[in-house]
N, CA, C and O atoms as a printed pandas DataFrame, in Angstrom:
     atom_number atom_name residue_name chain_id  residue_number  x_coord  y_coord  z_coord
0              1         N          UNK        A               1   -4.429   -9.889    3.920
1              2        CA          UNK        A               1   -5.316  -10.219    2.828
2              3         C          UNK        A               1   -4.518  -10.179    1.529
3              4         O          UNK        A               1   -4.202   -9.089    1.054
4              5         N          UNK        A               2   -4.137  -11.465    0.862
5              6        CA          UNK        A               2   -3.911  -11.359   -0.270
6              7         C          UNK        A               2   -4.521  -10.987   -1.924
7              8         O          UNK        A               2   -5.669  -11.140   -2.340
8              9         N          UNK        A               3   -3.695  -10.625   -2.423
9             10        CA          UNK        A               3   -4.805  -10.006   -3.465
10            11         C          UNK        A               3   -4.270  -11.080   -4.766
11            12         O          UNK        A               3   -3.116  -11.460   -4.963
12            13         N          UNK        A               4   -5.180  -11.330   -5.351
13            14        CA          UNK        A               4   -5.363  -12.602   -6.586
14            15         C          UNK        A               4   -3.899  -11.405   -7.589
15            16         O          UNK        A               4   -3.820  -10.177   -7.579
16            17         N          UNK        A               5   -3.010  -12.401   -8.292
17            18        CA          UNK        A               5   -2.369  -11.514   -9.346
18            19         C          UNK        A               5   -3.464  -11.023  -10.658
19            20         O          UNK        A               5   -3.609   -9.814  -10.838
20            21         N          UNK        A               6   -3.818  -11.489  -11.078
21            22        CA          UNK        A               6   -4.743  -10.802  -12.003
22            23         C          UNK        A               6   -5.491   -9.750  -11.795
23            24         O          UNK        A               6   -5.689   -8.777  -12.521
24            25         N          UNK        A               7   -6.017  -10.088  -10.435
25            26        CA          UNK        A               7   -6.923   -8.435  -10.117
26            27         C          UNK        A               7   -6.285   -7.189   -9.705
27            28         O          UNK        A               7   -6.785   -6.080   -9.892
28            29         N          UNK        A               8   -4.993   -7.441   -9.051
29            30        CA          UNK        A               8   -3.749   -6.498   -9.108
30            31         C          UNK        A               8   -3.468   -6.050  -10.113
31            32         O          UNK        A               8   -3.317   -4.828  -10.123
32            33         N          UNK        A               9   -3.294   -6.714  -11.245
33            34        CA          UNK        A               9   -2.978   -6.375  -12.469
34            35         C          UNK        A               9   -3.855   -5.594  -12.912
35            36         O          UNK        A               9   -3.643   -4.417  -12.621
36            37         N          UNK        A              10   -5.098   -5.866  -13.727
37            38        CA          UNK        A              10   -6.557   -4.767  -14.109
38            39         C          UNK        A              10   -6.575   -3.766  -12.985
39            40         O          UNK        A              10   -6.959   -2.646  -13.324
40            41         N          UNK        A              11   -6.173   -3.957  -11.445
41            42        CA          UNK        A              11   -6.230   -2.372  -10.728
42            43         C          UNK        A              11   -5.480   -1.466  -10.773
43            44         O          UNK        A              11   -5.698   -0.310  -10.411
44            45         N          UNK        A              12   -4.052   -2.120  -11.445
45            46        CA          UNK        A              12   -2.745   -1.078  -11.654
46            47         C          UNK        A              12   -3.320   -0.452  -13.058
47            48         O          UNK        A              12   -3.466    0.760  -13.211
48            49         N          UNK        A              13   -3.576   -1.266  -13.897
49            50        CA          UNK        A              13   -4.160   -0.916  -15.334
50            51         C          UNK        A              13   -4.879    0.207  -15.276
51            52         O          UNK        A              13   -4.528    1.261  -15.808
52            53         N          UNK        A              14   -6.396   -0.030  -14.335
53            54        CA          UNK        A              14   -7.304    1.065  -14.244
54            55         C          UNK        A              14   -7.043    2.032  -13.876
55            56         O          UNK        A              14   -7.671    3.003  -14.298
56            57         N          UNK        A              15   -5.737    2.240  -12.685
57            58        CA          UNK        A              15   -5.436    3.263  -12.334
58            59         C          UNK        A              15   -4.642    4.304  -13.400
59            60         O          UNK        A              15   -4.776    5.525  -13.469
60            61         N          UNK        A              16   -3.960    3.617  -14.036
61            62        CA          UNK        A              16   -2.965    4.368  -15.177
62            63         C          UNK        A              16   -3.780    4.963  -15.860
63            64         O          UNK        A              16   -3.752    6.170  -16.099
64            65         N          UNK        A              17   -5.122    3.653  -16.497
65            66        CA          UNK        A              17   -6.341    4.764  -17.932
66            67         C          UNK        A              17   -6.554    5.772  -17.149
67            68         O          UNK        A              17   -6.391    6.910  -17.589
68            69         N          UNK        A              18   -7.076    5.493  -15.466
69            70        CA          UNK        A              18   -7.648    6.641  -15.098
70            71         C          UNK        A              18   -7.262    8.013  -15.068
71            72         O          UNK        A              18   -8.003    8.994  -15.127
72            73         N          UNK        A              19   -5.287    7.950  -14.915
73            74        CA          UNK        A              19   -4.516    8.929  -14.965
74            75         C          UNK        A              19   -4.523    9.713  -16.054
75            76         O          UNK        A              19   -4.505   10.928  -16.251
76            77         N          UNK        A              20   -4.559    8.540  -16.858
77            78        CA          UNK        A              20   -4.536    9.666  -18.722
78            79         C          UNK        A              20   -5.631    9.706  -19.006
79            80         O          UNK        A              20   -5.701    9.901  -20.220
80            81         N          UNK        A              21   -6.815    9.611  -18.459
81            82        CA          UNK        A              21   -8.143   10.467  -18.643
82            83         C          UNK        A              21   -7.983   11.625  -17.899
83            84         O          UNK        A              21   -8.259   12.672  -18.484
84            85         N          UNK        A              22   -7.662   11.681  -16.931
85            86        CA          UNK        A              22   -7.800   12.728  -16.127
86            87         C          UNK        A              22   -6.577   13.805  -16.659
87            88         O          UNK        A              22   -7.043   14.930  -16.477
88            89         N          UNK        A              23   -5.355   13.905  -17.177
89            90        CA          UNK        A              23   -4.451   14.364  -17.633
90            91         C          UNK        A              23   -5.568   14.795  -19.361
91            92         O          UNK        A              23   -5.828   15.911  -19.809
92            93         N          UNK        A              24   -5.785   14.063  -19.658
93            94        CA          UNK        A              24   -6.411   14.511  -21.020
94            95         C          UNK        A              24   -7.620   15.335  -21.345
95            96         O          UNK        A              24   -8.050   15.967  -22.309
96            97         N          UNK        A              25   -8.128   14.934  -19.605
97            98        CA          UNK        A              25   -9.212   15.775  -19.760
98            99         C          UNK        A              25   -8.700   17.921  -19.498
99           100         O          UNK        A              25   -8.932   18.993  -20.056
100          101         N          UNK        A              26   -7.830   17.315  -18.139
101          102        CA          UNK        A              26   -7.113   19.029  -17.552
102          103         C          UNK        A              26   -6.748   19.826  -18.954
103          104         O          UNK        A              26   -7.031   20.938  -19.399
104          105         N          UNK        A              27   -5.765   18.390  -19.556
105          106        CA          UNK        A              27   -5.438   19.514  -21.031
106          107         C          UNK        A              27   -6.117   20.108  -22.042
107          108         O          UNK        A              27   -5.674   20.987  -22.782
108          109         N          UNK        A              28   -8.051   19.236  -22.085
109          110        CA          UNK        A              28   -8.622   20.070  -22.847
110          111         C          UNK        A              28   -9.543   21.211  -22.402
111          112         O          UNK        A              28  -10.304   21.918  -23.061
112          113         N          UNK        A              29   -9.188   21.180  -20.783
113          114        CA          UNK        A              29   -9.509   22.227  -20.769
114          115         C          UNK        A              29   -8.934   23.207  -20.105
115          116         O          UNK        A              29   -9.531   24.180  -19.644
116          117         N          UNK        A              30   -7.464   22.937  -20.010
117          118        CA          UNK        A              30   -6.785   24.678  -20.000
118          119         C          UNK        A              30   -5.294   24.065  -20.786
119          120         O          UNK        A              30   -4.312   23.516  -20.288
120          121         N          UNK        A              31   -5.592   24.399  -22.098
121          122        CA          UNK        A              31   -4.468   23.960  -23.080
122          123         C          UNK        A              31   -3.099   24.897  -23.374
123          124         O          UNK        A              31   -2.415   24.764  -24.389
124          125         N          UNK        A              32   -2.871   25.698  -22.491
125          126        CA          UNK        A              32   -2.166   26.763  -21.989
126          127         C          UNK        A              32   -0.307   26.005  -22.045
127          128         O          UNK        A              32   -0.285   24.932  -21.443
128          129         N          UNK        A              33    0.745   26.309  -22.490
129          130        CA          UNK        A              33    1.825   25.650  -22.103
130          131         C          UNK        A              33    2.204   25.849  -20.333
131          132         O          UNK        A              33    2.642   24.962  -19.600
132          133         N          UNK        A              34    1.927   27.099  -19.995
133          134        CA          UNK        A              34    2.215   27.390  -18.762
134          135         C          UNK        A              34    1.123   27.224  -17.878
135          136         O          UNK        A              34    0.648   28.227  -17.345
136          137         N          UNK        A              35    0.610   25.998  -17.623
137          138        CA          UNK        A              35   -0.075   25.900  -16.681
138          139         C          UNK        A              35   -0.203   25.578  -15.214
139          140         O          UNK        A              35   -0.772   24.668  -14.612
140          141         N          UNK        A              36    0.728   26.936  -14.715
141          142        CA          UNK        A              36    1.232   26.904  -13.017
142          143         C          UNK        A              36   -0.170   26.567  -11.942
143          144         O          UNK        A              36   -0.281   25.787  -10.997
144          145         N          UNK        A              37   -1.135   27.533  -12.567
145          146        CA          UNK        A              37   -2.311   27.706  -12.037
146          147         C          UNK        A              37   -2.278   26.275  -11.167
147          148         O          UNK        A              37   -2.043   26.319   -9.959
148          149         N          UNK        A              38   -2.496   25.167  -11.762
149          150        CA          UNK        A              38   -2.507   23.556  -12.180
150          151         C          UNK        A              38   -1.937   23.326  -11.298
151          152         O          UNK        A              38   -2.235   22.142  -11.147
152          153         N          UNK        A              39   -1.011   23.664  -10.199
153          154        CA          UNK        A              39   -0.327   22.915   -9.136
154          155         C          UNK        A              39    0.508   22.003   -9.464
155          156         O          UNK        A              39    0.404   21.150   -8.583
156          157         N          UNK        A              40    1.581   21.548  -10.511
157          158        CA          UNK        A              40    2.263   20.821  -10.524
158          159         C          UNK        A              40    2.961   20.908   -9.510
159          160         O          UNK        A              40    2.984   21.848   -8.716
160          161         N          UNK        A              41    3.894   19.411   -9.463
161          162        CA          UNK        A              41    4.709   19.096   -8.388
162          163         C          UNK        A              41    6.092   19.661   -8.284
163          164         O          UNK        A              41    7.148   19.029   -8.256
164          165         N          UNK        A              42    5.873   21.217   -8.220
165          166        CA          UNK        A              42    6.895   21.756   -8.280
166          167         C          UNK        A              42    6.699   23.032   -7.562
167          168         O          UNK        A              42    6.142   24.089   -7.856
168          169         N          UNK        A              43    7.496   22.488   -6.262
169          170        CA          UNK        A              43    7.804   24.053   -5.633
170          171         C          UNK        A              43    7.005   25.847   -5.905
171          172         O          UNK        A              43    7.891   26.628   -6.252
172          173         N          UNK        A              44    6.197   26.243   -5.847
173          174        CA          UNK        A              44    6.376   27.472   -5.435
174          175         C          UNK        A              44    7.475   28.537   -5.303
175          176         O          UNK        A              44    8.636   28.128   -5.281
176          177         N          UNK        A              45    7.262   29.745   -5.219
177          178        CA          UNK        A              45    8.313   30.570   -5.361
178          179         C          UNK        A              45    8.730   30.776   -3.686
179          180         O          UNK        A              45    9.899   30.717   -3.305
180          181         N          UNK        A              46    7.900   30.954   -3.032
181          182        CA          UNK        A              46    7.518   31.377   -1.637
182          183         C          UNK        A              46    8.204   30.235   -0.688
183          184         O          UNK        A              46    8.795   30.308    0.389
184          185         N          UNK        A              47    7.942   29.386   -1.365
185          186        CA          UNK        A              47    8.800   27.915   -0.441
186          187         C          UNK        A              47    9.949   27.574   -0.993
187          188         O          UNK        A              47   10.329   27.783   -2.145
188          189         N          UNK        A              48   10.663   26.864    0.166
189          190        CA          UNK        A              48   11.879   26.181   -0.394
190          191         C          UNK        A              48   11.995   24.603   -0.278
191          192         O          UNK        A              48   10.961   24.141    0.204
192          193         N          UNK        A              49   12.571   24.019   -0.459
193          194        CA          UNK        A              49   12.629   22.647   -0.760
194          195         C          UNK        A              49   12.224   21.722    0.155
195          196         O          UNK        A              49   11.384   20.830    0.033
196          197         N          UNK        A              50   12.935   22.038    1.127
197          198        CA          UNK        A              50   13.235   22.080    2.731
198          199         C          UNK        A              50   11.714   21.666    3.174
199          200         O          UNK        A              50   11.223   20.568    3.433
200          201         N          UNK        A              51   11.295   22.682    3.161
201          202        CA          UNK        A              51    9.670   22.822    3.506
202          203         C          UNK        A              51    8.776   22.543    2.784
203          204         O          UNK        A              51    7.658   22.622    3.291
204          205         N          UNK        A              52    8.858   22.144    1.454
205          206        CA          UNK        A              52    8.312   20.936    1.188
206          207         C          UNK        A              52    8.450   19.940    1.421
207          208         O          UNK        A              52    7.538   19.282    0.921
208          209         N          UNK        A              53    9.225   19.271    2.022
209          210        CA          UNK        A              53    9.963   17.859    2.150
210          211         C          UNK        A              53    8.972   17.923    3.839
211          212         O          UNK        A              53    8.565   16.949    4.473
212          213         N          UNK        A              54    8.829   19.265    4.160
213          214        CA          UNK        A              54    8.733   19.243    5.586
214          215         C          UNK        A              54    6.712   18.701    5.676
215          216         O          UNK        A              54    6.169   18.075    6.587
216          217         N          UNK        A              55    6.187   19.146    4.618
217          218        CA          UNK        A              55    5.292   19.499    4.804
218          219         C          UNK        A              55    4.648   17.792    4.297
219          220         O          UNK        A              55    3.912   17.075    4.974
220          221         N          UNK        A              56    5.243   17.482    2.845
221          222        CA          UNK        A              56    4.729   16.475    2.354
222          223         C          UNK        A              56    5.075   14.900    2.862
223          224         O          UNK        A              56    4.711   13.918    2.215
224          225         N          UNK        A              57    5.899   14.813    4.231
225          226        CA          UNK        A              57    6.259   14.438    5.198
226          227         C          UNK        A              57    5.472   14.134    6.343
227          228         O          UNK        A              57    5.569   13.132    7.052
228          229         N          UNK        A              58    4.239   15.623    6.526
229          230        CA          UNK        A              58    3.951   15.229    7.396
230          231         C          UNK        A              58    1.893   14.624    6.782
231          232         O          UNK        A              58    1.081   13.847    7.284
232          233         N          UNK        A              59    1.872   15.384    5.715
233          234        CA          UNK        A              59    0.320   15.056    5.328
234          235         C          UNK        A              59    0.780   13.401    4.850
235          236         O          UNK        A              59   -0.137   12.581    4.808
236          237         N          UNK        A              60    1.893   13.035    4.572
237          238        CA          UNK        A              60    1.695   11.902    4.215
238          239         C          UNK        A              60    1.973   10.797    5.266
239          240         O          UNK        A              60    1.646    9.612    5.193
240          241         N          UNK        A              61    2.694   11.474    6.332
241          242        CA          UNK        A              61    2.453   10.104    7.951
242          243         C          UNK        A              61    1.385   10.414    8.286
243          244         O          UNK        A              61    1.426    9.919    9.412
244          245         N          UNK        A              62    0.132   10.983    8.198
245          246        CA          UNK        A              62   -1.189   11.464    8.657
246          247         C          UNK        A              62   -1.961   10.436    7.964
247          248         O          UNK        A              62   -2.798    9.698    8.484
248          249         N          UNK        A              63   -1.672   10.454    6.986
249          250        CA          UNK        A              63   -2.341    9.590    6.137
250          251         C          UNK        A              63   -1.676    8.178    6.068
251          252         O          UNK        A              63   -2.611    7.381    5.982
252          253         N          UNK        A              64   -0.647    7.593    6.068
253          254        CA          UNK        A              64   -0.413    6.553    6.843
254          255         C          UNK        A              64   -0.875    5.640    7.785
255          256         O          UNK        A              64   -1.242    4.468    7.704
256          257         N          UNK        A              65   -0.732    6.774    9.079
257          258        CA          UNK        A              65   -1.203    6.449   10.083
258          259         C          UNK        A              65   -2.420    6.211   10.497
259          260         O          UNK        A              65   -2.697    5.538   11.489
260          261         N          UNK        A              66   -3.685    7.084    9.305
261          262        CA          UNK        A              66   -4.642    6.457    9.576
262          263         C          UNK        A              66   -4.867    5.354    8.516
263          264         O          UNK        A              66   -6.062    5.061    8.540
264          265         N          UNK        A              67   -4.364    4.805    7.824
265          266        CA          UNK        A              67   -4.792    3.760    6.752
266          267         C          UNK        A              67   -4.189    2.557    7.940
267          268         O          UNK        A              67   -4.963    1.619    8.130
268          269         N          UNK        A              68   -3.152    2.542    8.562
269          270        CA          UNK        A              68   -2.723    1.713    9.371
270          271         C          UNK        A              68   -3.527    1.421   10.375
271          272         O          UNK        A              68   -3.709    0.231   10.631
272          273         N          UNK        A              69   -4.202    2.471   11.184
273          274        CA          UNK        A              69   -5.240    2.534   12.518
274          275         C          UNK        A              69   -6.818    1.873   11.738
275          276         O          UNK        A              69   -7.605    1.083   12.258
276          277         N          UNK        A              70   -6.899    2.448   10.498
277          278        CA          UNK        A              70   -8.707    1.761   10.183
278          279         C          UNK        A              70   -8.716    0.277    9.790
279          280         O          UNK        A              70   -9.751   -0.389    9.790
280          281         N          UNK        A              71   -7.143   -0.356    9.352
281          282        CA          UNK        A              71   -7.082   -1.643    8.880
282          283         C          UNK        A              71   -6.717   -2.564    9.622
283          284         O          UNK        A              71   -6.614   -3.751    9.314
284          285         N          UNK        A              72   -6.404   -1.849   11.091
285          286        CA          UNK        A              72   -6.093   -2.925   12.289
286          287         C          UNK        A              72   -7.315   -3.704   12.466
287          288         O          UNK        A              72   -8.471   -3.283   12.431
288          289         N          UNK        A              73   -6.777   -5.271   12.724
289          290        CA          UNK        A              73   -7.814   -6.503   12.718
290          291         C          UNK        A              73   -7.957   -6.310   14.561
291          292         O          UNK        A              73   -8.678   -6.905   15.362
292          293         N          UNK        A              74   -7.347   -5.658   14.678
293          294        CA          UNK        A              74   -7.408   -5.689   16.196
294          295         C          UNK        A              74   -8.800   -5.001   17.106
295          296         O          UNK        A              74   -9.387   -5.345   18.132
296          297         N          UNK        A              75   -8.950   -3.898   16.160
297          298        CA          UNK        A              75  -10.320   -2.936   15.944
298          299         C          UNK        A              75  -11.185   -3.088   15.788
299          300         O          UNK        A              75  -11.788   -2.306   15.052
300          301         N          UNK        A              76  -11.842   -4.181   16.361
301          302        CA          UNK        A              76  -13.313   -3.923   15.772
302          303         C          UNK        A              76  -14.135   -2.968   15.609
303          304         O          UNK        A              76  -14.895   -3.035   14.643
304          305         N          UNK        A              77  -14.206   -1.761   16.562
305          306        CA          UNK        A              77  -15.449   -0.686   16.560
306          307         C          UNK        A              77  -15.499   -0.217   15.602
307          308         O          UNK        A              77  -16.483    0.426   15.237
308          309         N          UNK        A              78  -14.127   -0.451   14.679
309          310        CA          UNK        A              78  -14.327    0.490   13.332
310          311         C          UNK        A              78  -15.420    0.186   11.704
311          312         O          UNK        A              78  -15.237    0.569   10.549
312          313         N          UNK        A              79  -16.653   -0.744   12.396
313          314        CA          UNK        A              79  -16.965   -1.869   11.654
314          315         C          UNK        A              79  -17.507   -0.896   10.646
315          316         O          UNK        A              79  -18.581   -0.346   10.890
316          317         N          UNK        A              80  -16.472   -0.480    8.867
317          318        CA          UNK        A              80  -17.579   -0.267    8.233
318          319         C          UNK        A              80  -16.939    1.491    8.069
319          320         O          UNK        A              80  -16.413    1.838    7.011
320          321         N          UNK        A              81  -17.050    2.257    9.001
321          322        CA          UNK        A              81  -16.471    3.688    9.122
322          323         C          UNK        A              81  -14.856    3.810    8.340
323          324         O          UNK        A              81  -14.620    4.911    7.843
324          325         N          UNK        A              82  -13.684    2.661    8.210
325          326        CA          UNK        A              82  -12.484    3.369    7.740
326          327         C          UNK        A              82  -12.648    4.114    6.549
327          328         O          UNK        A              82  -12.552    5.340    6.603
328          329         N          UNK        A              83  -12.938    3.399    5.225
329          330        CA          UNK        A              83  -13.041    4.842    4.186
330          331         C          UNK        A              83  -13.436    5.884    4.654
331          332         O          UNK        A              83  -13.054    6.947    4.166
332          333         N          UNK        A              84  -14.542    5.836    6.016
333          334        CA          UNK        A              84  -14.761    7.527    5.867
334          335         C          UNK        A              84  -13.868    7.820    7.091
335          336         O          UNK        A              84  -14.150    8.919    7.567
336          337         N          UNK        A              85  -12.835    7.151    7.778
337          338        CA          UNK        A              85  -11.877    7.723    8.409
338          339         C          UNK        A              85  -10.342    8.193    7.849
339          340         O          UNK        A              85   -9.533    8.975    8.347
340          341         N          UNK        A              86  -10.266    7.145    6.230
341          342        CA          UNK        A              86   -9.081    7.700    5.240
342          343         C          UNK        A              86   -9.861    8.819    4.053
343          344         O          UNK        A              86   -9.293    9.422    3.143
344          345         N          UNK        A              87  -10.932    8.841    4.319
345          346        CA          UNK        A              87  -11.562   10.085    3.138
346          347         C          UNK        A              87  -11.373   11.455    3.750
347          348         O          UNK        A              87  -11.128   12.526    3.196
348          349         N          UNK        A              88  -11.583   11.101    5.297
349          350        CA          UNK        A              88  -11.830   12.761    6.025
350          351         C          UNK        A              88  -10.077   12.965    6.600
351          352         O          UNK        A              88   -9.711   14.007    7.146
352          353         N          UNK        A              89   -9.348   12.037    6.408
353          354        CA          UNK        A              89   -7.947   12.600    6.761
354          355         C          UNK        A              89   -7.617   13.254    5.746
355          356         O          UNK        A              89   -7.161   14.396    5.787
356          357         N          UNK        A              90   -7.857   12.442    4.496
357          358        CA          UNK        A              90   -7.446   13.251    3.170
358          359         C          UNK        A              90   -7.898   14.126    2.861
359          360         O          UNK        A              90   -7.224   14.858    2.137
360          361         N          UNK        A              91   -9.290   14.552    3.228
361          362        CA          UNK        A              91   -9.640   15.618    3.306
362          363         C          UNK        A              91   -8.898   16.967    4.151
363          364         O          UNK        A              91   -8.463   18.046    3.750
364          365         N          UNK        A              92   -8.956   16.559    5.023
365          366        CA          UNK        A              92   -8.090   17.181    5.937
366          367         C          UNK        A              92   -6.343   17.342    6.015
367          368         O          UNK        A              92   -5.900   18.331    6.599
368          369         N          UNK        A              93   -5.910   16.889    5.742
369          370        CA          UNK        A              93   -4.553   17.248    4.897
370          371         C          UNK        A              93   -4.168   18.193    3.256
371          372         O          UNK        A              93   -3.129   18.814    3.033
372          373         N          UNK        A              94   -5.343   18.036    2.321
373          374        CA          UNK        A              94   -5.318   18.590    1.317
374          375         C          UNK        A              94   -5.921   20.042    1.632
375          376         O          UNK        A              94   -5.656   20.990    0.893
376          377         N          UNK        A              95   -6.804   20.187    2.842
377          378        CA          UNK        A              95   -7.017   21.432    2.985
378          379         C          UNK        A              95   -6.163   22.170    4.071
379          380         O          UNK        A              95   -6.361   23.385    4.085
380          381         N          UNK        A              96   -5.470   21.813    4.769
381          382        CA          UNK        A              96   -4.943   21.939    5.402
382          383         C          UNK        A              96   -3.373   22.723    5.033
383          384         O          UNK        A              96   -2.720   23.507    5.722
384          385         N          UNK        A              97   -3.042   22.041    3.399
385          386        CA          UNK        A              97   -1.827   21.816    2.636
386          387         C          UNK        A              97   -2.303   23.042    1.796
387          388         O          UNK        A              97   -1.489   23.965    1.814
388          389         N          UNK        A              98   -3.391   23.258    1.092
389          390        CA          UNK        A              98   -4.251   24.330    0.242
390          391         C          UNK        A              98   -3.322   25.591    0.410
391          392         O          UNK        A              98   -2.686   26.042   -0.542
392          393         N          UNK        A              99   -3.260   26.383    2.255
393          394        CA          UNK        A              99   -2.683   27.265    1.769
394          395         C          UNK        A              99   -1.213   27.700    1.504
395          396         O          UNK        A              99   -0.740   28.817    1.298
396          397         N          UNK        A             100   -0.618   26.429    1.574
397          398        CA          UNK        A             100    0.444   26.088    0.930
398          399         C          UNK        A             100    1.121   26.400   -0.799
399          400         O          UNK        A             100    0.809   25.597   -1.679
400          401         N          UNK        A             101    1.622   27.060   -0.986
401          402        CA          UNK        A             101    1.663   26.902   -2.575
402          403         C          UNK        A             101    2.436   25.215   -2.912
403          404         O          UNK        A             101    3.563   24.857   -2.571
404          405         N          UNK        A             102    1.403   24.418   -3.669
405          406        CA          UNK        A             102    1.911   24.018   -4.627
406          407         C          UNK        A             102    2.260   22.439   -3.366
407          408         O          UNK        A             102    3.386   21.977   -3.551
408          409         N          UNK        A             103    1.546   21.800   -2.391
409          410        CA          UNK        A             103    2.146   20.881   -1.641
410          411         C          UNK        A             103    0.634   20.112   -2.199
411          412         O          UNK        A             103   -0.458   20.661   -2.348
412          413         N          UNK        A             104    0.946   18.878   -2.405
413          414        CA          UNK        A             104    0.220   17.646   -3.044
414          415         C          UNK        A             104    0.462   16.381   -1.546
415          416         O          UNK        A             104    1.383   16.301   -0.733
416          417         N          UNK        A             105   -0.606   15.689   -1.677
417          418        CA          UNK        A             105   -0.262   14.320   -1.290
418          419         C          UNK        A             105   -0.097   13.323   -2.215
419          420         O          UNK        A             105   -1.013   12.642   -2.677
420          421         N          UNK        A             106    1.380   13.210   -2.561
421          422        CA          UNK        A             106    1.756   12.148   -3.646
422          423         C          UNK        A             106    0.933   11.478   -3.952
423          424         O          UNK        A             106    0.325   11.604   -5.015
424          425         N          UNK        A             107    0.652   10.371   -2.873
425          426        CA          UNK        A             107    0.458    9.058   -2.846
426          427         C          UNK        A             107   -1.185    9.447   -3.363
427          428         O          UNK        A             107   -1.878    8.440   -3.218
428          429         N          UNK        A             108   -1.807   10.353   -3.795
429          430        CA          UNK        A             108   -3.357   10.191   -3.952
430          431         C          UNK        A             108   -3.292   10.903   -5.187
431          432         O          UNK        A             108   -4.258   10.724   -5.929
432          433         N          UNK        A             109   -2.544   11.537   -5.523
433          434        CA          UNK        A             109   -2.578   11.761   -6.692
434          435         C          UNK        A             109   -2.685   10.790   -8.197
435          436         O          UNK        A             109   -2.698   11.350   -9.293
């Protein structure tokens, strides 16, 4: 399925405002310089690099693999169910990752 260039364009767009709303909003409300709490994409003390690489490796072929399995044309039974088969993986990887210090799924961020 090809996507029109223009509507690619306004969806990359929307996604960016959406980023610096959401960044503008976190900062007004914990305006703190050190805001670890916040989960940035940065390591933990408890982990090492290694194991992040290990971890964000694997929530993100999970999630792959099902964006690949709900968009197969080959599939019909899935008529309608994939968002809620890429909502509940992501679900399930971010909680999964939770007691992790500090491991994100890039790609949804």
């Amino acid at each position: 399925m090809c996507v029109e260039h223009n509507r690619a364009i306004f969806y990359i767009l929307a996604q960016i405002n959406g980023g610096l709303v959401g960044a503008a909003i976190l900062l007004e409300l914990h305006p703190a310089p050190d805001s670890t709490f916040l989960c940035t994409s940065v390591p933990g003390d408890s982990i090492s690099v290694g194991q992040l690489f290990g971890y964000e490796l694997l929530i993100t072929f999970v999630l792959v693999l099902t964006v690949h399995a709900t968009c197969d044309a080959a599939r019909p039974e899935l008529s309608g169910s994939g968002p809620l088969a890429i909502g509940l993986s992501v679900t399930m990887c971010h909680l999964w990752a939770v007691s992790r210090p500090c491991i994100l799924v890039e790609g949804i961020k």
